[in-house]
C-alpha positions in Angstrom: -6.1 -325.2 27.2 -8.8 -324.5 24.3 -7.2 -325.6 20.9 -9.4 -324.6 18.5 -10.0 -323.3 14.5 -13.0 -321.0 13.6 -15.6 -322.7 11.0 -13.4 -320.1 8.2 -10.5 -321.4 9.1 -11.1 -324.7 9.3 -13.0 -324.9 5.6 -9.9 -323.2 4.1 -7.2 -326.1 5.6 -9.8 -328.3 4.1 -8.9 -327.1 0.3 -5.2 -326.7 1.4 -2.6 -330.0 1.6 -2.4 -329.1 5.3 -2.4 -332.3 7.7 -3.7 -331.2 11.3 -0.3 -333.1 12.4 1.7 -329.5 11.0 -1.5 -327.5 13.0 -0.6 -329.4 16.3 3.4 -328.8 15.8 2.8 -325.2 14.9 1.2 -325.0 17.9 4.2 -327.2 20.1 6.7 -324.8 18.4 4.4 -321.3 19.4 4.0 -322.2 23.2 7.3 -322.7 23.2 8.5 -318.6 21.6 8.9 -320.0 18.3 7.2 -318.0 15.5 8.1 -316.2 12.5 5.9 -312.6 14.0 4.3 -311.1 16.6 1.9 -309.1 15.4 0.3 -307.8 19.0 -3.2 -308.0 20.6 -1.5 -311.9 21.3 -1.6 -312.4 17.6 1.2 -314.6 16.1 2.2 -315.2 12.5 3.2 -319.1 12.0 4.7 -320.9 8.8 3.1 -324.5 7.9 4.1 -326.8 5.8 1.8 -327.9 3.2 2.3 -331.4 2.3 5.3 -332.8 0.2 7.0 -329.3 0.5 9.0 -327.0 2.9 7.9 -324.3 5.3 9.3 -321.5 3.2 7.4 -322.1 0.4 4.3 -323.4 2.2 1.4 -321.4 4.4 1.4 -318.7 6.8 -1.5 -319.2 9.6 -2.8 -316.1 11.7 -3.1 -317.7 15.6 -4.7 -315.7 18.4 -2.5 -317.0 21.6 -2.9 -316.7 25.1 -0.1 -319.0 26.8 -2.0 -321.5 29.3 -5.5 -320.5 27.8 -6.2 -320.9 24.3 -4.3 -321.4 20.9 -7.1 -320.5 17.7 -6.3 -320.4 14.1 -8.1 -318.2 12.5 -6.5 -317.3 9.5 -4.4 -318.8 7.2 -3.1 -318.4 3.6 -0.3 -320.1 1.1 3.0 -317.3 0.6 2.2 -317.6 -3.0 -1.1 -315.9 -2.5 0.2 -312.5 -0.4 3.1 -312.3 1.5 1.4 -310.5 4.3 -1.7 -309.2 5.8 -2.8 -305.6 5.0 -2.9 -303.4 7.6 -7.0 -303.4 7.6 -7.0 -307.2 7.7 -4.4 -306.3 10.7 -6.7 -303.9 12.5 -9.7 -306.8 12.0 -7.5 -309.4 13.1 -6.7 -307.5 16.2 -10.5 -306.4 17.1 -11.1 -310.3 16.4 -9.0 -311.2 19.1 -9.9 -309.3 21.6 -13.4 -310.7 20.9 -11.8 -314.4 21.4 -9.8 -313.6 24.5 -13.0 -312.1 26.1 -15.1 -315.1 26.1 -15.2 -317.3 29.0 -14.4 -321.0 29.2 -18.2 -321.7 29.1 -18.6 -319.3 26.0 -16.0 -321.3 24.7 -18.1 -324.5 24.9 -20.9 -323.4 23.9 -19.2 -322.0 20.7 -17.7 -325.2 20.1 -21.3 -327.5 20.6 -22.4 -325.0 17.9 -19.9 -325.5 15.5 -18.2 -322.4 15.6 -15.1 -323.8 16.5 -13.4 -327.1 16.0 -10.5 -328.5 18.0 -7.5 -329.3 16.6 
């Protein structure tokens, strides 16, 4: 199974307090039904923890999910920015994924040689 964050995603964990530790247990608790939303087009909305705090007051992450295939982050932002996504940054989200669950396992490779993802 692909584990992976786009280049965006993984330049904005950067400036956050977010350990790739919380990224893998997000993704322990999704494959196994726990998330906060489902948002469709095998979208899921996740809470992180940010370092030294809870997961209430911490980050919400946008992962596209396919269970058995691939897990990617590709959005994420703190609950103190927005408490949700619009519904155009919905709609884009959406289009995005079926992008992601189109490509191939060789796609995926490549994309991942290049840079344009990064596994968790």
């Amino acid at each position: 199974m692909f584990k992976l964050l786009t280049k965006t995603f993984a330049k904005w964990i950067s400036k956050q307090q977010l350990p790739k530790e919380a990224l893998k247990e997000a993704l322990d608790e999704l494959q196994k039904g726990k998330y906060e939303a489902s948002l469709g087009s095998h979208l899921y909305k996740k809470r992180i923890r940010f370092l030294g705090k809870g997961k209430r007051g911490s980050a919400r992450v946008i992962i596209c999910f396919k269970k058995g295939d691939r897990a990617i982050f590709i959005h994420g932002f703190a609950k103190n920015e927005k408490s949700s996504l619009s519904k155009k940054e919905l709609q884009a989200f959406k289009e995005f994924s079926k992008i992601l669950l189109g490509l191939t396992s060789k796609q995926m490779r490549i994309a991942i040689k290049n840079g344009d993802f990064i596994e968790v």
